[in-house]
N, C-alpha and C positions, 0 to 999 in steps of 0.2 A: 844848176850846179853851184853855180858863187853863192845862191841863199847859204845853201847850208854849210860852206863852207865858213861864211859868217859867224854863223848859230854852230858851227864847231869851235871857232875860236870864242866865240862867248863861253861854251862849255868850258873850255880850256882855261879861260881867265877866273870860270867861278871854282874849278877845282884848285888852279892855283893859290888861291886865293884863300880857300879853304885850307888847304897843306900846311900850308906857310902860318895859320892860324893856330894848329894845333903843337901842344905844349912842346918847345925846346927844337923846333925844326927852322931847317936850316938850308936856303936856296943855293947851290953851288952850281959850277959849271966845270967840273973837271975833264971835258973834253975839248972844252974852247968854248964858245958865246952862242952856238946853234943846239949844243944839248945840255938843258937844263934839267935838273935831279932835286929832289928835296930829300933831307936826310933830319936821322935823330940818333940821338946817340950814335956819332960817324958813319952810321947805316942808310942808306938809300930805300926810303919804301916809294917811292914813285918815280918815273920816268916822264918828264914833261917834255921834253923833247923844243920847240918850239913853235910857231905860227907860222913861219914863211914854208912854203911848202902847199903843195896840189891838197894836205889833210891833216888838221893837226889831230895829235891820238896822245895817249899816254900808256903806262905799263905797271902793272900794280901786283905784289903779290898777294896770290889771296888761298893762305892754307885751308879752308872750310869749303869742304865740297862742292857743299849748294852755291855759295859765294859764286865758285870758280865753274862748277856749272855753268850757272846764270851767264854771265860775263861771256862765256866761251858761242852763249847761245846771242851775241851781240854782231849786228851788220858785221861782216869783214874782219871780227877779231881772231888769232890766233896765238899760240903758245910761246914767248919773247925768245929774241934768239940769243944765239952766243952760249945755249945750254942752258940758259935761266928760265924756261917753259919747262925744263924737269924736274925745278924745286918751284913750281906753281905761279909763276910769274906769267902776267897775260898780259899782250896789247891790244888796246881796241882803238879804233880808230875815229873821231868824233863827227865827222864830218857827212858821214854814210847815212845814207835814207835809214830810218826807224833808228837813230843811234840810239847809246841811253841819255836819258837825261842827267842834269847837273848834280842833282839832288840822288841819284843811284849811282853818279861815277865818283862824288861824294863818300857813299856809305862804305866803296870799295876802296877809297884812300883811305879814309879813317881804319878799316878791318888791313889793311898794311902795314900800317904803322901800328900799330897795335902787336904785329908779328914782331918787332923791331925795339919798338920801345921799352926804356926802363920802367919795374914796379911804379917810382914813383911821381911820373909822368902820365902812367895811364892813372894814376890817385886822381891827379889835377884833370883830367880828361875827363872822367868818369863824374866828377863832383861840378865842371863846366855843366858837362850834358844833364843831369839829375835838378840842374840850377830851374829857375823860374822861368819860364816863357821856352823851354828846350824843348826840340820836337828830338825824334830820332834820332841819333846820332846827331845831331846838333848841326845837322846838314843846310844849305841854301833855303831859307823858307821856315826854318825852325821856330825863329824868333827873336823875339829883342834876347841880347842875353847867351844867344848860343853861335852866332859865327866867330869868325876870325878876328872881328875887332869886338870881342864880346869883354871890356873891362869891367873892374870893380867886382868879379868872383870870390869867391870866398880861399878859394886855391891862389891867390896875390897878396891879397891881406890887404 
């Protein structure tokens, strides 16, 4: 049980990590210092929640079907509460046998924030990921070039 509780807070730090990478976001803690949010343009597209705890999970909106599909078909996840699983927000929880991995809880930040984001935010996004060495959505493993300390793009000048 503590492995993967490990290997969920790893998930946890590379999605953070990731979040926090993408153009004009913004780590807040507007409930106190146990739940952490990342936001863009004053918008919350993720739910980090925190590490201390039996599992760390996060909460992501994801308008695209399949996306939210997919997601919904993860260990233990369900629809986020307080109403916000009826405008497509989902929790999963990382720590759970078969979770997803970093690089697909990844794809579902980035499709978040993209719900969220200004035009010309997803410009700088869009021309990161299309840059040299970029996998997929520009996720963990991408390459040189596409994570969160990915400097010297052409979107900075």
């Amino acid at each position: 049980m503590e492995v993967r509780v490990k290997a969920g807070v790893r998930k946890w730090e590379a999605v953070r990590e990731f979040a926090l990478g993408l153009p004009q976001a913004r780590e807040e803690f507007p409930w106190g210092p146990e739940d952490c949010v990342v936001k863009v343009n004053k918008k919350i597209f993720v739910f980090l929640g925190n590490t201390d705890g039996p599992s760390p999970g996060i909460s992501v909106k994801l308008k695209d079907e399949a996306l939210h599909g997919h997601a919904m078909t993860a260990p233990g996840a369900e629809p986020t509460g307080y109403g916000l699983g009826k405008a497509g927000w989902v929790s999963v929880p990382l720590g759970e046998k078969g979770a997803p991995s970093a690089e697909v809880l990844c794809e579902w930040v980035e499709e978040s924030y993209r719900t969220v984001a200004l035009k010309r935010d997803l410009k700088e996004l869009d021309a990161r990921t299309a840059g040299p060495g970029a996998g997929p959505g520009g996720g963990p493993g991408a390459g040189p070039g596409a994570g969160p300390d990915a400097g010297g793009n052409a979107a900075t000048g």
